[in-house]
N, C-alpha and C positions, 0 to 999 in steps of 0.2 A: 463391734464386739471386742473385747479385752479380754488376749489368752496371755500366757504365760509357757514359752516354753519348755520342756524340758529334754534331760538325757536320753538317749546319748544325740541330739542335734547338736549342731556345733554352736546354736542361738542359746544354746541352755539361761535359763538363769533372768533371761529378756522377758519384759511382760511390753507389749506393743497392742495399741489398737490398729485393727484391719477390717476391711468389709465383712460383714455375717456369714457371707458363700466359701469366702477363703478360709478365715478363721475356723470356719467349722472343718474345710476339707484338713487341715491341719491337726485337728481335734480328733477326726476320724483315725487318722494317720497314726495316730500314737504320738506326734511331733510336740502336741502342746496338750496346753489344759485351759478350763476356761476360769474366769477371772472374776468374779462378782463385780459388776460396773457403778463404782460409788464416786461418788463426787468426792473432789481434791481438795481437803481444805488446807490453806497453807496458815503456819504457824501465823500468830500476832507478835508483831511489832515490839521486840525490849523497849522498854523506858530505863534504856542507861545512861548513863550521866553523858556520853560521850554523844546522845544522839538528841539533847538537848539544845534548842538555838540560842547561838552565839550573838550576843551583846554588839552592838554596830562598834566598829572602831571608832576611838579616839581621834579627835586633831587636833595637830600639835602645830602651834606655830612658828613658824620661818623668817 
């Protein structure tokens, strides 16, 4: 379960997953809120110039 708690707990502002029984006893409480459980997508990858591969070095002879 994904709450979110809120004021005035001192967690305010925290969204944390915890077991179903707690979660909810916290929800009961007035402590939290509950949280829609959606999957995380994390952003894709820049294509910046700076994350393009580097060209093997050069050798120079001695």
């Amino acid at each position: 379960m994904l709450i979110r708690f809120i004021d005035p707990d001192p967690r305010a502002g925290m969204t944390v997953r915890m077991d179903s029984r707690r979660g909810q006893e916290l929800v009961d409480a007035g402590n939290a809120e509950p949280v829609p459980d959606t999957p995380v997508v994390e952003p894709a990858p820049s294509k910046d110039a700076t994350d393009a591969p580097k060209p093997p070095a050069r050798r120079t002879k001695k």
